[in-house]
C-alpha positions in Angstrom: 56.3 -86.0 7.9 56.7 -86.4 3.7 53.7 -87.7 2.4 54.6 -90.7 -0.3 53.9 -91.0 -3.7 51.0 -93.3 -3.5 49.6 -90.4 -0.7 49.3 -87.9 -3.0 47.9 -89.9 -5.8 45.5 -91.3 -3.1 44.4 -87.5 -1.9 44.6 -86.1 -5.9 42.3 -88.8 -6.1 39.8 -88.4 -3.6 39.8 -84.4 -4.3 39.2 -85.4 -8.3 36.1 -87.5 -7.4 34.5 -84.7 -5.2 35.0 -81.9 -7.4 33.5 -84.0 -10.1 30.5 -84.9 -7.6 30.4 -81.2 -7.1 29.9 -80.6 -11.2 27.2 -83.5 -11.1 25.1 -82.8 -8.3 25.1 -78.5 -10.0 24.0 -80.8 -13.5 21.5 -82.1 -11.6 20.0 -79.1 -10.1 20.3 -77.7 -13.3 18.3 -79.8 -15.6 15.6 -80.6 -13.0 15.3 -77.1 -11.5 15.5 -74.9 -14.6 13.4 -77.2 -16.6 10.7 -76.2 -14.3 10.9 -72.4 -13.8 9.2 -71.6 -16.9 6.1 -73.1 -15.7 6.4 -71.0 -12.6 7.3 -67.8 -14.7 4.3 -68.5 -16.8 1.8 -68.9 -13.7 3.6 -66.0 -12.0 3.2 -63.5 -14.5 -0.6 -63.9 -14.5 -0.8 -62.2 -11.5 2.2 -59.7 -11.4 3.3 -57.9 -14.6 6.9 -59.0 -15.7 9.3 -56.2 -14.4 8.0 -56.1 -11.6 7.6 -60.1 -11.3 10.8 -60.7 -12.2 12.1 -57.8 -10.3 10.7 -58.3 -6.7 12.7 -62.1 -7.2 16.0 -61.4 -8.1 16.1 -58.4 -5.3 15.3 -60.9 -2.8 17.3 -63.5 -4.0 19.9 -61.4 -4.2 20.0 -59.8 -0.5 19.3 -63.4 0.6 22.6 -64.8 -0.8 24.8 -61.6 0.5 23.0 -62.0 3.6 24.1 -65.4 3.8 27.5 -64.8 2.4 28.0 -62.5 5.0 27.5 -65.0 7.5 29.8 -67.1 6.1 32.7 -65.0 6.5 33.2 -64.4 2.9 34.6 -60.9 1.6 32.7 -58.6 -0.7 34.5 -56.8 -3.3 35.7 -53.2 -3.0 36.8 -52.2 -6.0 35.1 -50.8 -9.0 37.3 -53.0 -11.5 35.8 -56.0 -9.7 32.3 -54.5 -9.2 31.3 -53.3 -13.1 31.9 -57.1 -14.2 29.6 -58.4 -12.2 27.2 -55.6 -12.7 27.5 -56.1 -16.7 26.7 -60.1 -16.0 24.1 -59.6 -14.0 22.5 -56.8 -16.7 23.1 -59.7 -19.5 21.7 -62.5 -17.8 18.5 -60.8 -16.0 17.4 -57.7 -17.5 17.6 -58.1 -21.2 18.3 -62.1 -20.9 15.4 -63.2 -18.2 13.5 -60.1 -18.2 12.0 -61.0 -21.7 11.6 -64.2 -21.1 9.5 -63.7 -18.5 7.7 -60.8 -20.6 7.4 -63.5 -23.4 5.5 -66.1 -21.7 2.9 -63.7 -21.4 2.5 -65.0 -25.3 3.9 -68.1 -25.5 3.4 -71.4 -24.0 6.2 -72.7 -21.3 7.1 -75.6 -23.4 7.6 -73.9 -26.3 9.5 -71.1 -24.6 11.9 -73.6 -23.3 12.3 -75.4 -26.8 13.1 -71.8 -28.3 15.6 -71.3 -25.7 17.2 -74.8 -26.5 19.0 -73.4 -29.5 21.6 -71.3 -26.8 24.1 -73.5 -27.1 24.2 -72.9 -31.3 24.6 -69.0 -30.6 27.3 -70.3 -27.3 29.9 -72.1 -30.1 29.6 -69.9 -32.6 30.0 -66.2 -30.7 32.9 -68.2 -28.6 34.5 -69.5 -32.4 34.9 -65.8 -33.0 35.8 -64.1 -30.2 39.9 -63.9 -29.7 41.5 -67.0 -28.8 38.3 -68.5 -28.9 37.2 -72.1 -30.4 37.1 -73.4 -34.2 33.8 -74.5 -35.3 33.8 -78.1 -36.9 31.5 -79.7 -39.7 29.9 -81.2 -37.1 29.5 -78.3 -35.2 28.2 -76.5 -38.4 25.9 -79.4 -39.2 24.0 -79.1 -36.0 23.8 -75.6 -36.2 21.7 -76.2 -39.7 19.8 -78.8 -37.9 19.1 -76.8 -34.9 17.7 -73.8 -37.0 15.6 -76.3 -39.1 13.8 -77.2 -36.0 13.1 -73.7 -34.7 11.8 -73.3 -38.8 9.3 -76.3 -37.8 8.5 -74.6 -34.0 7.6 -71.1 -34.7 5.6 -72.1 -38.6 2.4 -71.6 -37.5 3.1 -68.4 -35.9 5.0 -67.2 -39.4 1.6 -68.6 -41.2 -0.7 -66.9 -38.9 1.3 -63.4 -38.8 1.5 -63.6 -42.9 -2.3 -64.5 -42.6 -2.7 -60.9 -40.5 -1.0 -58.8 -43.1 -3.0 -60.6 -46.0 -6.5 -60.2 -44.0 -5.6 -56.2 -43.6 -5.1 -55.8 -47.6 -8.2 -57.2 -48.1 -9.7 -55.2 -45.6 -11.8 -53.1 -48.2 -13.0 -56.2 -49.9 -14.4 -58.1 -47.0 -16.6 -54.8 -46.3 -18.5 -54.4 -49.2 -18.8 -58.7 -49.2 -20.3 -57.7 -45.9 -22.9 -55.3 -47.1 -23.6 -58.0 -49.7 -24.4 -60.0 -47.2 -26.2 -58.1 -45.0 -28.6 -57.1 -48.2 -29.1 -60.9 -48.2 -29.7 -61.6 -45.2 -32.5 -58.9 -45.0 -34.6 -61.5 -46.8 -35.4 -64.1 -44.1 -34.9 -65.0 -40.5 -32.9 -67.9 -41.5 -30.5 -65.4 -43.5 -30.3 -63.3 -40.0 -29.1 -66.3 -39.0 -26.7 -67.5 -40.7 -24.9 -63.6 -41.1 -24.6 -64.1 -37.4 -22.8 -67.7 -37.3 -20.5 -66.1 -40.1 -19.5 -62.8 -38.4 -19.1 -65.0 -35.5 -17.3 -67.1 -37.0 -15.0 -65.0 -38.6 -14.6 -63.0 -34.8 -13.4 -65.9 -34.0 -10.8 -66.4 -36.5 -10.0 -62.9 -36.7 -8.9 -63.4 -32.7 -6.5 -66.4 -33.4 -5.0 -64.3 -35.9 -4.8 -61.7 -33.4 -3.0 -63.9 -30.6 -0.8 -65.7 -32.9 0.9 -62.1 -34.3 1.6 -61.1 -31.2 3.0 -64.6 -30.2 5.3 -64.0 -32.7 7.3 -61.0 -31.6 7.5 -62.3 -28.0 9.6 -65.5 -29.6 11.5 -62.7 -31.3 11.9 -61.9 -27.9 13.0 -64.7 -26.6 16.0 -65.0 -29.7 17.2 -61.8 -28.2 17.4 -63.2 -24.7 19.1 -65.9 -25.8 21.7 -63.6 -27.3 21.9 -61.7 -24.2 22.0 -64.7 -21.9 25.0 -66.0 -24.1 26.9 -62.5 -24.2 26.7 -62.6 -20.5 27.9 -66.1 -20.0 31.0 -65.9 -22.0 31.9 -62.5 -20.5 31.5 -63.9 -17.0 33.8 -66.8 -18.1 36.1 -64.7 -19.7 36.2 -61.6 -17.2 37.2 -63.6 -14.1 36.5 -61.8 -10.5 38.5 -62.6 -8.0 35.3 -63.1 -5.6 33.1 -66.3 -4.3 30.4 -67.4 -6.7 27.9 -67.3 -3.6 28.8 -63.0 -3.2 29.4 -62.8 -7.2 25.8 -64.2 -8.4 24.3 -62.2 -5.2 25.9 -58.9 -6.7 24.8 -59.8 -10.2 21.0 -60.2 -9.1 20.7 -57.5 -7.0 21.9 -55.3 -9.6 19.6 -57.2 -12.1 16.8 -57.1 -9.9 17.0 -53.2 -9.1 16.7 -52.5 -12.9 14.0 -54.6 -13.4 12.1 -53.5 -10.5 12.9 -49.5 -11.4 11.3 -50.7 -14.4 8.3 -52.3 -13.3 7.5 -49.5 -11.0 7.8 -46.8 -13.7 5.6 -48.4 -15.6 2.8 -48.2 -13.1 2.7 -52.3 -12.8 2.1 -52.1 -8.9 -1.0 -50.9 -9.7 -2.0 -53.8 -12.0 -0.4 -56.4 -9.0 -3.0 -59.0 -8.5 -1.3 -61.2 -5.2 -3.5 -64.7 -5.2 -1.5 -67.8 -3.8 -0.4 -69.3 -7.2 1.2 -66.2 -7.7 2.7 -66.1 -4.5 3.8 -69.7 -4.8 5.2 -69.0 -8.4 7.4 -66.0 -6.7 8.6 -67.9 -3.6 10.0 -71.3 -5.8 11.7 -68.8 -8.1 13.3 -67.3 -5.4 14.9 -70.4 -3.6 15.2 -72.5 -6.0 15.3 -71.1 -9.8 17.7 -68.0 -8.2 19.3 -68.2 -5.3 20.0 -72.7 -5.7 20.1 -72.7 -9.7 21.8 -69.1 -10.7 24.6 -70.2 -8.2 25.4 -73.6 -9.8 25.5 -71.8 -12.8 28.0 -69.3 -12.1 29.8 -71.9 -10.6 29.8 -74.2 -13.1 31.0 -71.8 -15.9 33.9 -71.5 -13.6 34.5 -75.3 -13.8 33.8 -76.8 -17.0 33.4 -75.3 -21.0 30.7 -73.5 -21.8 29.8 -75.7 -24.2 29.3 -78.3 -21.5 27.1 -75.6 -19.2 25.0 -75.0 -22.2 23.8 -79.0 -22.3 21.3 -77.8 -19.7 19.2 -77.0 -22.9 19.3 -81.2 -23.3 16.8 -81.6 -20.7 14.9 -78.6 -19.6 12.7 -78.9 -23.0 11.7 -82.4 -22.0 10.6 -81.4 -18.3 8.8 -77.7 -19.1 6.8 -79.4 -21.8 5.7 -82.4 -19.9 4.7 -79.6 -16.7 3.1 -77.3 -18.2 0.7 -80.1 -20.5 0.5 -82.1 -17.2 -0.3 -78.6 -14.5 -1.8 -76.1 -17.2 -3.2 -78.3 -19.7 -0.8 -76.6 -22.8 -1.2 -78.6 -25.6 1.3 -81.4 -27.1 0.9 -82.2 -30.9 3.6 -83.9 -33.0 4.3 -81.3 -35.0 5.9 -79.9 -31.4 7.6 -83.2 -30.5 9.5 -83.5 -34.2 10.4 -80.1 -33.5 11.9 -80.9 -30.1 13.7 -83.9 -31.5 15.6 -81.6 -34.1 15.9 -79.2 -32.1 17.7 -81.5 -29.0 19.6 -83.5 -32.0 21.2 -80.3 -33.4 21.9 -79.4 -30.2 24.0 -82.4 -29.4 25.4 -82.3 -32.3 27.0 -79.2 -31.6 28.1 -79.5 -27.9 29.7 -83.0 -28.8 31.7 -82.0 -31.5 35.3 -81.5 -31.2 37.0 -78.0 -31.4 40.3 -76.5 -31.5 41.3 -73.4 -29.9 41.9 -70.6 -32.4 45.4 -69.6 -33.1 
């Protein structure tokens, strides 16, 4: 029987509103879910070193997906022209992209990893503006992109202070060691000059330490710029480089792949030995493996089949928000408004810059 004109429109219908349900309910699982791996990262990584950490998930993950693909009937791809794409996506994404995040927040606070990972979507619009065919950048676009690095300025300043502070203390080295012998000759007089020498070199242990921490803070959010690149390299290229296989068998490839180089990593380095396996590690590892891989990864590489990558990359909108409110309310990291102004710029360039209108390159 011919199916009428107002049946068709009836059925486009019905399939447009659940496909678009589809896109919402991945959104969803998106910005709640992701916003609150980086708290898990950060409390798993106190008890397993990184590579390995990071490894030992996406490995399971992985073989839990295929395994479940598997049962689903779905085919797994044969060739190697369908096979290297997803092994390049799954290099991108984990090893250099969530490998050093999860080395990073050995040095940096969850919150502020997720803020420094916000600005994504800046480096998203402007690799896919010049890549062939790709997107034109408007002022708007532009003026975000200013914004958005203004706020990152404002994040990471008293890290540049501090590691500026590091060099300046180590050229005046010589100087604060004859002050100390000074000091010392001084001190030789009294009790109460024994004294106060020891408040002083304590004191100045002290700040010598913060010093310490934040210059090695520092390179880790260098870190996390690079993973940032990677992550956005790999997204595009899985857009772009379409396989011709289900996203449930295509992110299980891409992690177990991911996962084996991390874990080959981890074990080279001798971090089994340094394991520590306490429940809140445990915990940390399990919730990364259901949710933050095997549920989240999956609605992303679905989702960058469905919808712009500018649109995927709005995830950065609301994972901020949610790893800084977690990890002040579960680990007591601390909140000051130099942090939330830097948030707000930071979430204002970047909707500046997914809302603006482009034009596909000629």
């Amino acid at each position: 029987m011919t199916k009428t004109t107002a049946e068709t429109t009836a059925e486009t219908a019905v399939h447009g509103s659940r496909h678009s349900l589809k896109i919402a309910i991945a959104f969803l699982v998106l910005y709640t879910i992701w916003g609150s791996t980086y708290l898990a990262i950060r409390v798993g990584v106190r008890g397993l070193p990184p590579a390995l950490f990071a490894g030992i998930r996406f490995v399971i993950a992985g073989l839990l997906l295929l395994g479940f693909a598997r049962l689903r009937g779905h085919s797994f791809p044969k060739k190697i022209a369908h096979i290297w794409p997803l092994a390049v996506v799954g290099f991108l994404l984990l090893v250099t992209g969530n490998g050093l995040v999860v080395w990073a927040e050995q040095y940096v606070d969850s919150g502020m990893t997720s803020l420094i990972l916000g600005g994504t979507p800046f480096l998203m619009v402007g690799i896919e503006a010049l890549l062939p065919k790709g997107e034109r950048v408007e002022r708007r676009a532009l003026g975000g992109l200013l914004i958005g690095f203004c706020g990152f300025i404002l994040l990471v300043w008293p890290d540049l202070r501090a590691a500026m502070a590091a060099g300046l203390a180590g050229g005046g080295a010589g100087g604060a060691g004859g002050a100390g012998g000074a000091g010392g000759a001084v001190a030789a007089s009294g009790a109460d000059g024994a004294g106060g020498a020891d408040a002083a070199s304590g004191a100045v242990a002290a700040g010598g330490a913060a010093v310490a921490d934040a210059a090695r803070a520092l390179p880790a959010k260098g870190a996390l710029l690079l993973a940032s690149l990677s992550w956005t390299c790999g997204s595009l290229f899985s857009k772009r480089r379409g396989v011709p296989v289900r996203p449930l068998v295509a992110t299980g490839i891409e992690m177990l792949f991911g996962g084996a180089v991390l874990l080959t990593i981890g074990l080279a380095s001798g971090d089994l030995a340094r394991a520590r396996w306490d429940r809140e590690t445990v915990a940390a590892l399990v919730y990364l493996i259901v949710f933050g891989a095997a549920i989240g990864f999956t609605a992303y590489i679905w989702l960058l089949d469905h919808v712009s990558a500018a649109r995927v990359a709005t995830i950065s909108y609301v994972n901020p928000i949610i790893a800084l409110l977690l990890g002040w309310a579960i680990l007591g990291e601390a909140l000051s408004v130099r942090i939330f102004i830097a948030a707000a710029v930071v979430i204002v360039g970047v909707v500046l810059v997914t809302t603006a209108r482009t034009k596909s390159a000629a």
